[in-house]
Structure formats: structure tokens, C-alpha cells
C-alpha positions as CSV (number, residue, x, y, z in Angstrom):
1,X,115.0,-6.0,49.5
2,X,114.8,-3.2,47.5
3,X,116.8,-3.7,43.8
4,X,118.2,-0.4,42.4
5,X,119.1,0.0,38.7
6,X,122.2,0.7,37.7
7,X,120.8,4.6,36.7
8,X,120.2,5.3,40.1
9,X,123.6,3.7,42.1
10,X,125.5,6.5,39.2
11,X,123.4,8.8,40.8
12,X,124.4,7.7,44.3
13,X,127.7,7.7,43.3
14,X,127.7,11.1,41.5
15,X,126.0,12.1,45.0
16,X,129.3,11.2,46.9
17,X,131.8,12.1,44.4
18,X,130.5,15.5,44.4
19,X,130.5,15.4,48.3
20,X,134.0,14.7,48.8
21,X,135.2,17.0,46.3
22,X,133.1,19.6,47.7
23,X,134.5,18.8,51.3
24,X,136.8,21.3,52.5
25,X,135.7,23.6,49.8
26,X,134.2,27.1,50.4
27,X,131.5,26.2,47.9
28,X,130.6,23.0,50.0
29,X,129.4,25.2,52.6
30,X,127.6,27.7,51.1
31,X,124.4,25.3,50.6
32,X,125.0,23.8,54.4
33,X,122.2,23.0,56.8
34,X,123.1,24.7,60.0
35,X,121.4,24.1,63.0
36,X,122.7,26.8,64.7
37,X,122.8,29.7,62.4
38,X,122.2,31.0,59.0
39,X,125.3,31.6,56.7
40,X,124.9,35.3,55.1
41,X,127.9,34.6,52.5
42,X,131.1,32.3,52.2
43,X,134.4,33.8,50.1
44,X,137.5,32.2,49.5
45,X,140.8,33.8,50.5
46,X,143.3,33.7,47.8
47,X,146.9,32.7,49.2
48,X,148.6,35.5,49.2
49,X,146.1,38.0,49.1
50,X,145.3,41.5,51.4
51,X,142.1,42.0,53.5
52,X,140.6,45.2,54.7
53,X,137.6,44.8,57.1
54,X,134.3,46.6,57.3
55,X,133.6,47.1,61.1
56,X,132.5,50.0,62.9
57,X,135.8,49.8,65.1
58,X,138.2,51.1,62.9
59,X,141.4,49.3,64.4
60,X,139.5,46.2,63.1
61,X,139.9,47.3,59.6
62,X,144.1,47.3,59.1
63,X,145.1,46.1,56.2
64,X,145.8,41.9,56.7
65,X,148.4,41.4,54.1
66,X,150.3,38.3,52.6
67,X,147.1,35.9,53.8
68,X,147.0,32.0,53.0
69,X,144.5,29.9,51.4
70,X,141.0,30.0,53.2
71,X,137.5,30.2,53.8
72,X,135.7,32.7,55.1
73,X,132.6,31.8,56.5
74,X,129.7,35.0,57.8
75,X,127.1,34.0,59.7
76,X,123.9,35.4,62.1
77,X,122.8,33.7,65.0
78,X,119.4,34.5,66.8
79,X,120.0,35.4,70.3
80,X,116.5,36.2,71.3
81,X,113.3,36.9,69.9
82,X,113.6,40.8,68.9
83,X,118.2,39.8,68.7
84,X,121.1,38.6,66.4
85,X,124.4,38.8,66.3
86,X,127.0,38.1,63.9
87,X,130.3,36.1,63.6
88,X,133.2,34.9,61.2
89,X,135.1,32.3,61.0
90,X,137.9,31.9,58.6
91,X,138.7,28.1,58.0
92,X,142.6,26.7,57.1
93,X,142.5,24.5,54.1
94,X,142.6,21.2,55.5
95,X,146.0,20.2,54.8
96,X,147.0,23.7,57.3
97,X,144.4,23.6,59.6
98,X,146.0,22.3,63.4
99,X,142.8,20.4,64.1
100,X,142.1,23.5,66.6
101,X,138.8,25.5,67.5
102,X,140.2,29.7,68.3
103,X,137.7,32.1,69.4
104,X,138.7,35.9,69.6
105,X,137.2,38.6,71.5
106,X,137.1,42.0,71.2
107,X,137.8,45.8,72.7
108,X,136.1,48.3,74.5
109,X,132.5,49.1,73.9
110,X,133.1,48.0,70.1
111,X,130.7,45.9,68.2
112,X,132.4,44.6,64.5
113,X,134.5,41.4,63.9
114,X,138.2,41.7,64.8
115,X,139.4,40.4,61.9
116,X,143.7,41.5,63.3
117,X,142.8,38.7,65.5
118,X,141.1,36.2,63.5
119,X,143.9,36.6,61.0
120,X,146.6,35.9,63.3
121,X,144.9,32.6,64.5
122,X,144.7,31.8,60.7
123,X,147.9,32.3,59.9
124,X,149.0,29.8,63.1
125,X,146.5,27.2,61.5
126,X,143.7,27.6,63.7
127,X,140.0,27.9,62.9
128,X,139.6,31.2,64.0
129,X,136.2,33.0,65.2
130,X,134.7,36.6,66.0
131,X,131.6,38.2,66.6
132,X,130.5,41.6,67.1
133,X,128.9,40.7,70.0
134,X,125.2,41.6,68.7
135,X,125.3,45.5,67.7
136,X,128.2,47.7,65.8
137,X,129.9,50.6,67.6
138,X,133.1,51.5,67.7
139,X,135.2,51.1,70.9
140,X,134.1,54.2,72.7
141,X,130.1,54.4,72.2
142,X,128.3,53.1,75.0
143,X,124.8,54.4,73.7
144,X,123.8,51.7,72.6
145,X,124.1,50.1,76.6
146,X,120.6,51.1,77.0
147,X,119.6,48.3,74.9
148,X,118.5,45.3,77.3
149,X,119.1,42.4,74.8
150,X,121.9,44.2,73.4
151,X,123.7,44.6,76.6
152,X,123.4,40.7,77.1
153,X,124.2,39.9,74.4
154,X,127.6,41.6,75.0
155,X,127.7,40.4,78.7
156,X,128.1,36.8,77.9
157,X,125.4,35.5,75.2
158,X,126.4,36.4,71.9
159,X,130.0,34.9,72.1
160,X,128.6,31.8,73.8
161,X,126.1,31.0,71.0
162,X,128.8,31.9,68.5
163,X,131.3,29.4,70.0
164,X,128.3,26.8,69.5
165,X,127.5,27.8,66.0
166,X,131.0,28.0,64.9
167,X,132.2,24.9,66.0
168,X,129.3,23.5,63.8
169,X,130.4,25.3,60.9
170,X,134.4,23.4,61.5
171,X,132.3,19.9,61.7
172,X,130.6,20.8,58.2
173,X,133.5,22.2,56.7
174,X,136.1,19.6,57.6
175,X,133.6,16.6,58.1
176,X,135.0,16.4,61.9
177,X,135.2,18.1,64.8
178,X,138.6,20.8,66.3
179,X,140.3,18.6,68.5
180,X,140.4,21.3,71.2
181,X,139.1,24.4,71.8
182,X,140.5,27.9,72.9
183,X,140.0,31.9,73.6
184,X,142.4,34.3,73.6
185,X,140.8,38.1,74.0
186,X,142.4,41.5,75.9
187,X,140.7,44.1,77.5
188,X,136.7,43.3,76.8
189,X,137.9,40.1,75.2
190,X,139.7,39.3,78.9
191,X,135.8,39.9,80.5
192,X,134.8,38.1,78.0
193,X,137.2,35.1,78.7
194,X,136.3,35.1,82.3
195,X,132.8,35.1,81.2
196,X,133.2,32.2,79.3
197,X,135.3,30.4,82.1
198,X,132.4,31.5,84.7
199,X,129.2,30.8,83.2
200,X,129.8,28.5,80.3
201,X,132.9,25.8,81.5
202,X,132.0,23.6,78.9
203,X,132.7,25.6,75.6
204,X,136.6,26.2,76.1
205,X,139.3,23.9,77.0
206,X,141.4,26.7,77.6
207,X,140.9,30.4,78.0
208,X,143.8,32.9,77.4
209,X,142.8,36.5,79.3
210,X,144.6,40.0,78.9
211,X,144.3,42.6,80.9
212,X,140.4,42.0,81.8
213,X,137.7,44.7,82.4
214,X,135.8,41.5,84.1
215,X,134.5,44.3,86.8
216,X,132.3,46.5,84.9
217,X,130.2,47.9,87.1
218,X,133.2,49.1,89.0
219,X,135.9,50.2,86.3
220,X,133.8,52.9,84.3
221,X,132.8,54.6,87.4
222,X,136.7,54.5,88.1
223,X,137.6,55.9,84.8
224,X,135.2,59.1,85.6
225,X,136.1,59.7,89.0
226,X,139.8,59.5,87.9
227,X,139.8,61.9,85.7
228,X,137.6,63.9,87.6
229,X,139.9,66.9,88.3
230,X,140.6,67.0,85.1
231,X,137.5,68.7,84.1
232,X,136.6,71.2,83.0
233,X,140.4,71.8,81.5
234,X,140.5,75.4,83.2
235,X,140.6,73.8,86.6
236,X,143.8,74.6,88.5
237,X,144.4,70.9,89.1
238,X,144.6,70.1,85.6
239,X,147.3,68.6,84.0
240,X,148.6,69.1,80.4
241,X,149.2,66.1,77.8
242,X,153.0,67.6,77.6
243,X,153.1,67.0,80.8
244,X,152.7,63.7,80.8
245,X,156.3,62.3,79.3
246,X,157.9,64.5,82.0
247,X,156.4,63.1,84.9
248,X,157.2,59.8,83.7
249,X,160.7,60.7,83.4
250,X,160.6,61.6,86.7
251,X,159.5,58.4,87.9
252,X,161.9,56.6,85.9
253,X,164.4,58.6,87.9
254,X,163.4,57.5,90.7
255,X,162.0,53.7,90.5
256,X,163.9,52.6,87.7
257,X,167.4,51.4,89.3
258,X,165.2,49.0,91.7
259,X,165.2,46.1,89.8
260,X,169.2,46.1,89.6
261,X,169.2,47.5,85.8
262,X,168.8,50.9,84.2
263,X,167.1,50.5,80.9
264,X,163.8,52.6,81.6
265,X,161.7,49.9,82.7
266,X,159.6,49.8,86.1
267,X,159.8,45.4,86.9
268,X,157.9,46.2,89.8
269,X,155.6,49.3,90.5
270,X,154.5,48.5,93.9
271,X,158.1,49.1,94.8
272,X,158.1,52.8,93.3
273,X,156.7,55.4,95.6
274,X,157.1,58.2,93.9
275,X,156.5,61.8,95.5
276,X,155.3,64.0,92.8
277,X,156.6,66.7,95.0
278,X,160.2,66.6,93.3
279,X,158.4,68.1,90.1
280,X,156.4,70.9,92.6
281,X,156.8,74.7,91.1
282,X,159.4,76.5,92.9
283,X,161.6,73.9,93.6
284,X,164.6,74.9,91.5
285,X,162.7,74.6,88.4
286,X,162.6,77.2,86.6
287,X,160.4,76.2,83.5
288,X,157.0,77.0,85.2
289,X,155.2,74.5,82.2
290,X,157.5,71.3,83.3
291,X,156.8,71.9,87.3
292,X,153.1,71.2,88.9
293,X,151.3,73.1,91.5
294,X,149.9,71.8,94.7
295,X,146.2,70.5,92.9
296,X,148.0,69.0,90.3
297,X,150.0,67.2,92.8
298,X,147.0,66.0,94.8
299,X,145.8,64.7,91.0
300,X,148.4,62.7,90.9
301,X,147.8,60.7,93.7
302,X,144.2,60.4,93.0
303,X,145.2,58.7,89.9
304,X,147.8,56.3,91.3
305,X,145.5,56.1,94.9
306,X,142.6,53.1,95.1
307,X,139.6,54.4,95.3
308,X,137.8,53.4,98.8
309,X,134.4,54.2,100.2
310,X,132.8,53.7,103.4
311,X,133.4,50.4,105.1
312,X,136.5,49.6,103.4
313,X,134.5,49.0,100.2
314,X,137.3,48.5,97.5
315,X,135.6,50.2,94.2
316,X,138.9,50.4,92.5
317,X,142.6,50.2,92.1
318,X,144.2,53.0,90.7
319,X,147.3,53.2,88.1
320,X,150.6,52.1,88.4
321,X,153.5,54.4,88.3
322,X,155.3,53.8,85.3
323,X,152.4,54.4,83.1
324,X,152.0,58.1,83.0
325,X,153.6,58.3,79.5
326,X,150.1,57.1,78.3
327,X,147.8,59.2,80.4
328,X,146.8,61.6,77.4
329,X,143.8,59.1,76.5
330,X,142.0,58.9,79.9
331,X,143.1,62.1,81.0
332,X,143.1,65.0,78.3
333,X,139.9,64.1,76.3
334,X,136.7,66.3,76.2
335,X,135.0,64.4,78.7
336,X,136.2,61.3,81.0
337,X,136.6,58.4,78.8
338,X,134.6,54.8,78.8
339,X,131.9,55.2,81.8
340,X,129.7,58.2,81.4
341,X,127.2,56.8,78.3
342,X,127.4,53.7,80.0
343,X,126.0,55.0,83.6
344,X,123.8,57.3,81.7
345,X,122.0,54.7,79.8
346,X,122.7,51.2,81.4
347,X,122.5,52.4,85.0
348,X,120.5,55.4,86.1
349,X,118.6,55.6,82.7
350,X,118.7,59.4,82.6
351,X,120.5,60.9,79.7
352,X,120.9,64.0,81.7
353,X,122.8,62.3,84.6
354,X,125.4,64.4,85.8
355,X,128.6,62.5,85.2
356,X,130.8,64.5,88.4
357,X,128.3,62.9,90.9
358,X,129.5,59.5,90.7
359,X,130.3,58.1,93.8
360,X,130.2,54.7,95.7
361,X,126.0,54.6,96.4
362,X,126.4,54.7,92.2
363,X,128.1,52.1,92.0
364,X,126.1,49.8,94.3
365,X,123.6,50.5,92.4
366,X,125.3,49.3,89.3
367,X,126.0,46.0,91.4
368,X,122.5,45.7,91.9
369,X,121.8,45.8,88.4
370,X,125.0,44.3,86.7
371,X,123.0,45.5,83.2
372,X,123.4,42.6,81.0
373,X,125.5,40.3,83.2
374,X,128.3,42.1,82.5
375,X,130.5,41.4,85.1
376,X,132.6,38.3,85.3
377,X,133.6,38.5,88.8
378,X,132.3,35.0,90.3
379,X,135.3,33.4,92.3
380,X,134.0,30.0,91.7
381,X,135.6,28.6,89.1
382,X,134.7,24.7,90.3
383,X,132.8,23.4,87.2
384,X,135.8,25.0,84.9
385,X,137.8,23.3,86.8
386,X,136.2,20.2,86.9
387,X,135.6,20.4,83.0
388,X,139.6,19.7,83.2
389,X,139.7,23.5,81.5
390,X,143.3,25.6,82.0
391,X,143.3,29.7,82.2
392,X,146.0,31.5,81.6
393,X,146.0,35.8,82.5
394,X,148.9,38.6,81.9
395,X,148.8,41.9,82.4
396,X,151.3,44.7,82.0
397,X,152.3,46.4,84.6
398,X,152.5,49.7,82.2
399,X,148.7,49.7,81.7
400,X,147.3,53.6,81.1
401,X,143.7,52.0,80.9
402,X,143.3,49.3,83.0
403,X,145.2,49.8,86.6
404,X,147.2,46.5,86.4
405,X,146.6,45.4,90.2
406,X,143.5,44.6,89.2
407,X,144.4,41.5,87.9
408,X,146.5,40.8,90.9
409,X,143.3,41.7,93.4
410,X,140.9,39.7,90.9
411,X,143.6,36.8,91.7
412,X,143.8,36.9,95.3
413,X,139.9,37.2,95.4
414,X,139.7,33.5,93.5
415,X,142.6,32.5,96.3
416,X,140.6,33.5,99.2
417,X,137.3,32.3,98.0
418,X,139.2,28.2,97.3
419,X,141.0,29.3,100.8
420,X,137.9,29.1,102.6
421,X,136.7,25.8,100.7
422,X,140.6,24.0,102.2
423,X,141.4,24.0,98.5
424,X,143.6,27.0,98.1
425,X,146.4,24.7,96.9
426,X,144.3,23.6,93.6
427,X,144.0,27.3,92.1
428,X,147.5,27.0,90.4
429,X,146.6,23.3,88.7
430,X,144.5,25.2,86.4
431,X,144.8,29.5,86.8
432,X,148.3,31.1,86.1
433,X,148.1,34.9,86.6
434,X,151.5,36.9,84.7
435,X,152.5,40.4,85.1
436,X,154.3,41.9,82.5
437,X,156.9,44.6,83.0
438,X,156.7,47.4,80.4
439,X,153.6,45.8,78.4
440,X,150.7,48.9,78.2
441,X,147.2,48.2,77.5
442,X,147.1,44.7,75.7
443,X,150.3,46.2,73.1
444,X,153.2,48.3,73.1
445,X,155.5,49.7,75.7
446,X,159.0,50.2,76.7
447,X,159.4,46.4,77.8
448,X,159.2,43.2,76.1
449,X,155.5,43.1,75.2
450,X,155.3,41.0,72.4
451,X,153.6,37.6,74.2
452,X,151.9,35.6,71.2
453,X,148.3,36.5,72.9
454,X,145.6,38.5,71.3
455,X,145.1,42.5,70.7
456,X,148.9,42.6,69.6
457,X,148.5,43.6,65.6
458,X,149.8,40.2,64.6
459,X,153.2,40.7,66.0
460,X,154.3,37.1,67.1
461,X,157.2,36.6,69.3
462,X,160.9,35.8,68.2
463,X,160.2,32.1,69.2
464,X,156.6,31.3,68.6
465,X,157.0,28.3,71.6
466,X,155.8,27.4,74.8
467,X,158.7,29.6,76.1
468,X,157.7,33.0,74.4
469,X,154.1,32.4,73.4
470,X,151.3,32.6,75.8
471,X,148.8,31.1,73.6
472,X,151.8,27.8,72.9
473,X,152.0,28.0,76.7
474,X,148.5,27.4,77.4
475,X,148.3,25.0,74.1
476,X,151.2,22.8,76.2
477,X,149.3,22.7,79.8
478,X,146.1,21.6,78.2
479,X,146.8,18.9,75.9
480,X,150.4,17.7,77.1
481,X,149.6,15.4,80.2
482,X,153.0,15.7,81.6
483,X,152.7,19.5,81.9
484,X,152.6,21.2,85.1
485,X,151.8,24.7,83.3
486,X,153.8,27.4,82.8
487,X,156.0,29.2,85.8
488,X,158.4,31.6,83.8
489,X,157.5,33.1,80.2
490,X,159.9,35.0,77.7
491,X,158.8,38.0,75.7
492,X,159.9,39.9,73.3
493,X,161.0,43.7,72.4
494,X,161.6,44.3,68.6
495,X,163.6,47.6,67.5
496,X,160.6,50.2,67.1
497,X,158.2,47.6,67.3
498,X,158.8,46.6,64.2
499,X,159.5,42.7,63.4
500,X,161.6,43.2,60.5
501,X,163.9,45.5,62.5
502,X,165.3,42.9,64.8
503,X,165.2,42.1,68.7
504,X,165.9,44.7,70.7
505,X,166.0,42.3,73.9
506,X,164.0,39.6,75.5
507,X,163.1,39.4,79.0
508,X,161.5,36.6,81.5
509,X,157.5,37.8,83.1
510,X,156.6,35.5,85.9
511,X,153.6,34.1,87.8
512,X,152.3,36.4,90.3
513,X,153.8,37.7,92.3
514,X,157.1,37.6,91.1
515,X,159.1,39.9,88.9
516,X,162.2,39.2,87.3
517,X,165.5,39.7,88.6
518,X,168.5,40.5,87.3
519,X,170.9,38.0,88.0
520,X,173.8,40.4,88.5
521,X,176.1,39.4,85.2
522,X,175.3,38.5,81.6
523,X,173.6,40.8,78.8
524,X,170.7,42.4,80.2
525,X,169.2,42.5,77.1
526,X,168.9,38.1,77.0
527,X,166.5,36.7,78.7
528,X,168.8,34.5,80.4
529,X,170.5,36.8,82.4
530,X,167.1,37.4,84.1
531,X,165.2,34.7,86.1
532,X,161.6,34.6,88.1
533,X,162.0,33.4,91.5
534,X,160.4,30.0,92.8
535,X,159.5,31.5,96.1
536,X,156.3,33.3,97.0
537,X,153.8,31.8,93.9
538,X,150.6,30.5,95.2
């Protein structure tokens, strides 16, 4: 055996003393030996403290106020030979941390970290992670789409290698591994959740998905051809931003009483036909700016219409009525918003490509390519499912970027597909779809939007429980074994959006596809005066 000298066990003991006091520590990683990735720096956050960000996407860079004690850990990951991408993660102390792995997505086209996100998993005591998805841009550049390794890495790849490299930064940092694992992303961050889900079961034990562009070789072409008649701006079928509000109002006129309440909330827009008509010039309304003439009319049906080519080829589902107040950003820009860099450099590869040609032969051909593996439209969600994973989606039914039956058709399309196997009757043991009334594009609206999921500025719900928080809701289902997952969820409307201002009223969002109903007596601003029928889920 070999003897040691009592010189070298003090330095073996020094070795492990200096360890364990190191453990937990930002400076105990900055010296790590990561398999996975490199770090590029590691700061403390001072309890207490305000953060402003540095991404490309400027809605990532709000000021993060009143933080608590932390670690935040930058890091680069190699995701091919000529490829990197980037990620945080910002690490609880120990004695806060709630033993859980969070991974956040992000928006649009945008390439930076979304640190709102990662700081409202902090502050819930999760280990929370972003990436920038392997290039910077801000929400609205697609230029960069040309990019081959780029473009996968925004498919699927850089968030998957990030969720690896990330969870072996939480073993190094707390000397053991999160206990579970979760997503929670809206928009791109619910394509990205459904990427995750589709091609990588194993990393997530449950996925949390808002309002997801998961069809994206189908919804940019939608979003030019939409707006189509909007351009050029001297068209006669163009329609001003002020008109906007006014149509809306009109709608409201007409759709909102269906639900049994008054309150300027749409619970169910497949229930509103609206006839634009009733704003048409000449019929007795005598401001000639507030009324619309017969091409603006048609306009307005294109944009609430599905798009269909030959063969009863679905390429899109067009916006619900109720949502019109938000129009301005897809509809009164310079060009049509989202799709045209995209098609010119991703799909056709011709800078020149004339944007007003779209049609469905385009979009096959975008099928064909599905540049990057961007979609995330697989039905089979079998080894998810077997991996024992849960997946929760919402989306609001006052969407101006998204149309919100897109989530219920993406839904159905999962049903069929298990249909045909004999095992439609397993889909709800492990995918919950929600629609929320009033709830636009990820955040805001007129109805009770705030749902504790991601892309909502931080703004938690007046309960932060299973009841009122989607992320608590799919936290329950996946770790409590007596949990038969969620069929009615609460959220919340605060006076001008504004926490510290109150609740203005809460209202129940069900499981597709149900809406809530009023129950005929009781404060229509409680929750409990409103309930989701049983009947009709599947």
C-alpha cells in the first residue's frame, strides 16, 4: 500500500475543503471541465439587483428589476463544423433552487437570449436556460435564413444541444442533477416545444407550448398572401390602421352577447359571423373614413377566410374575429410582415423573388424543402409518449399574428393520426390543448390573459397554483401520480395590466373545445361564476 505523509493528506484535505466551499459558488464554475461546451464568462447576481440584456431583439433587453441571489452562467456550444450557438443559464443559490431543469424559447425570427424569460423561471426557483438559437437578429430579420447551418440550428439543433450542455452545467454547479426537466416557449418558442416533443422525447419531461408557429413552411406564406391587398397602400382595398378599432367594435356589437355576458370579450369566435357589410359606405353612415367600400369588404374576409388551394389542400387558417383591434402589425407595415426574406432566401433562393406571387405550388415547394427542419408538424408523438413526457398548449383566441384555429387543427391532426392507430382515447393522458378567450399573441388582451406560461413580461397570475398557472399545472400532471391533468384553468386580468393595480377579474379557459360559460348568476368578474363543460373534450 501506498503510505502518504501527513504533508500530502493536508493537501488532500485542503483539495476538498476548497471544493465544498466552492460548490454552489459562481467562482466554482468558472474553472469547470465541460464536456459539452465552453463557458465564455460566469457573474454573480447580487440579491436585489437590476439587469438589462444585450441581445439583438430588443424586447429581450427590459429592465429585470428587484433580482435574487444567482449565477449567471454564458456558454458556446459547437453545433457543426463551420456553427455555435450560445446559451445562459442563471442558477438559484442552492438553498432556492426547486431541484428543477427550465428551458425557455424564444420569438419570431430573433436570435439573442431571452433573458424576461429566464428571469421569471429564476425568480420561481428554477434553473432557467436560453439560447439564441445559433445567430443574432432581431424578431423580424429573416436574412439570415439563407444560412444552411444557421437555419438548423434554429429548426431544432441549437436548443437540443443547449438542453444537454445546460443540464451539465446544473450537475457541476449543484453537484447533482434537476430532478425534472421542462420548456415553456410562445410563438417560435411553441415550434420550438413541439420540436423538442417530436424529434428529441428524451430531453423534456414536460413541454409547455403557446401559440405555436410549428407550421412554417405554411404560416409565412399565409402572412404575405393575407396582407396581400394591402399593398401597395394606394390600392382601393386597403384598409387604414384607424380603422381597425372600429371594425372591432363592430364585431363586439355583434358576437359579444353570445357567451351570456357583455364585457367585450369574444369566448368563442367560431360562433361570431360577422358581416362586414354593416360597416359598408352608404349605409347610414355618414363619416365616409369609419365606413368601408366593397374591396375593403372582400379584405376582410380574406383575412378571417382559410386559405385553400386545389384539392382541398388546407395552407392556412385565417384570423379570428375578435382580433381586429391588433391588425395594424400584419396589416399596415411597409411590406407584409414575417414571410417574404424567409421565401426569398430559404426557399426560392432569389433575392429578387416577387413577394405578390406566392401561391400554393410555393408552398409545396417549401414542404419539399422544410429548410432547416423547421417545421414541427409530425403527428406521432409515440416515443414522447412513451418517455412518460406530458404537453400542455393554449392559445388565445384574440391572436393578431398567429390565427388561433391553428392550434385547434394542429390538435385534431394528432387525433386523427392516434385515430387511425385504435388509440385515439390515449392523446388526452399526455396532450391538453386550451383556448384562451381574450389572450392576443402570447400577452395582453381584453380577457384574462395572464396564465403563468412564458412570453408574458414576468407577470404571474393572482394565484401562482395549479389552478391559475400553466406551468404549476403541467408541474402537477408530470410529477404528481395521482394527477389526471388539467381540465379547467383560471386566469387572470389585472387593472391596466398592471400587477400592482389589482384584479380586474378572473375567468375559467378550458380544454378544447370548450369555452366557458356563464353560469347565469354570480359576479361575472369571479371565476366561479363561470365553468368549462365536461362534454365534448377528446
Amino acid at each position: 500500500m501506498k503510505s502518504f505523509n501527513f504533508f500530502q493528506l493536508s493537501l488532500i484535505l485542503g483539495q476538498v475543503q476548497a471544493l465544498n466551499y466552492t460548490l454552489g459558488t459562481c467562482s466554482g464554475l468558472s474553472n469547470a471541465n465541460l464536456q459539452y461546451s465552453s463557458i465564455r464568462f460566469v457573474t454573480p447576481v447580487i440579491a436585489g439587483s437590476n439587469f438589462t440584456g444585450d441581445a439583438p431583439e430588443t424586447s429581450y433587453n427590459t429592465v429585470q428589476t428587484a433580482l435574487p441571489s444567482a449565477c449567471r452562467v454564458a456558454c458556446e456550444i459547437q453545433t457543426s463544423q463551420n456553427s455555435t450557438a450560445r446559451f445562459e443559464i442563471w442558477l438559484p443559490m442552492k438553498t432556492a433552487w426547486n431541484s428543477r431543469f427550465l428551458a425557455v424559447g424564444n420569438g419570431g425570427w430573433a436570435g439573442g437570449i431571452n433573458y424576461p424569460d429566464i428571469v421569471m423561471g429564476l425568480k420561481q426557483g428554477f434553473a432557467t436556460m436560453s439560447t439564441d438559437t445559433g445567430h443574432n437578429s432581431t424578431q423580424n430579420d429573416a436574412t439570415w435564413t439563407g444560412n444552411a447551418e444557421e437555419m438548423i440550428d434554429f429548426g431544432h439543433r441549437a436548443l437540443h444541444l443547449a438542453t444537454i450542455a445546460a443540464k451539465e452545467v446544473v450537475e457541476n454547479f449543484y453537484n447533482l442533477n434537476a430532478s425534472y426537466s421542462y420548456y415553456a416557449g410562445c410563438s417560435t418558442g411553441g415550434r420550438q416545444g413541439w420540436s423538442e416533443v417530436q424529434r428529441y422525447p428524451e430531453d423534456f419531461d414536460g413541454v409547455l407550448v403557446g401559440a405555436p408557429a410549428n407550421w412554417m413552411t405554411h404560416l409565412p406564406a399565409w402572412d404575405i398572401r393575407v396582407a396581400l391587398e394591402q399593398f401597395p397602400s394606394s390600392k382601393p382595398s386597403y384598409i387604414n390602421s384607424t380603422m381597425w378599432p372600429t371594425i372591432h367594435e363592430a364585431v363586439l356589437a355583434q358576437c359579444d352577447a353570445l357567451d351570456g355576458v357583455v364585457d367585450g370579450l369574444i369566448s368563442d369566435p367560431t360562433r361570431c359571423n360577422f358581416h362586414p357589410e354593416v360597416l359598408a359606405c352608404g349605409n347610414g353612415i355618414s363619416n365616409s373614413s369609419a365606413c368601408l367600400n366593397p374591396a375593403q369588404i372582400a379584405n376582410l374576409h380574406r383575412v378571417w377566410t382559410p386559405w385553400w388551394e386545389a384539392n382541398n389542400t388546407l395552407i392556412y387558417e385565417g384570423l379570428s374575429p375578435g382580433s381586429e383591434a391588433g391588425y395594424t402589425f400584419l396589416m399596415n407595415g411597409a411590406t407584409p410582415q414575417f414571410g417574404i426574406d424567409f421565401f426569398k432566401h430559404a426557399v426560392v433562393n432569389d433575392t429578387t423573388w416577387d413577394y405578390s406571387t406566392i401561391n400554393g405550388s410555393t408552398v409545396a415547394f417549401a414542404d419539399a424543402i422544410n429548410p432547416g427542419g423547421i417545421n414541427a408538424y409530425d403527428p406521432d408523438l409515440r416515443p414522447f409518449q412513451s418517455a412518460g413526457g406530458k404537453v400542455i398548449e393554449y392559445h388565445g383566441y384574440q391572436d393578431q399574428v398567429i390565427p388561433s384555429l391553428a392550434s385547434g387543427r394542429w390538435y385534431d391532426t394528432v387525433y386523427e393520426f392516434y385515430g387511425g392507430l385504435g388509440q385515439a382515447a390515449e392523446l388526452s393522458d399526455f396532450y391538453r390543448l386550451f383556448m384562451v378567450p381574450g389572450l392576443e399573441h402570447c400577452n395582453g388582451g381584453d380577457g384574462a390573459w395572464v396564465t403563468g406560461a412564458a412570453s408574458q413580461s414576468g407577470i404571474l397570475p393572482a394565484e401562482n397554483s395549479t389552478n391559475h398557472s400553466l406551468l404549476y399545472s403541467l408541474i402537477d400532471w408530470v410529477e404528481n401520480t395521482n394527477s389526471s391533468g388539467p381540465e379547467t384553468m383560471i386566469g387572470t386580468k389585472y387593472v391596466g395590466d398592471v400587477t400592482s393595480a389589482g384584479v380586474k377579474f378572473t375567468r375559467p379557459y378550458c380544454r378544447w373545445p370548450n369555452i366557458p360559460v356563464y353560469n347565469g348568476k354570480g359576479n361575472v368578474s369571479l371565476a366561479e361564476s363561470w365553468s368549462c363543460p365536461s362534454a365534448g373534450v377528446y
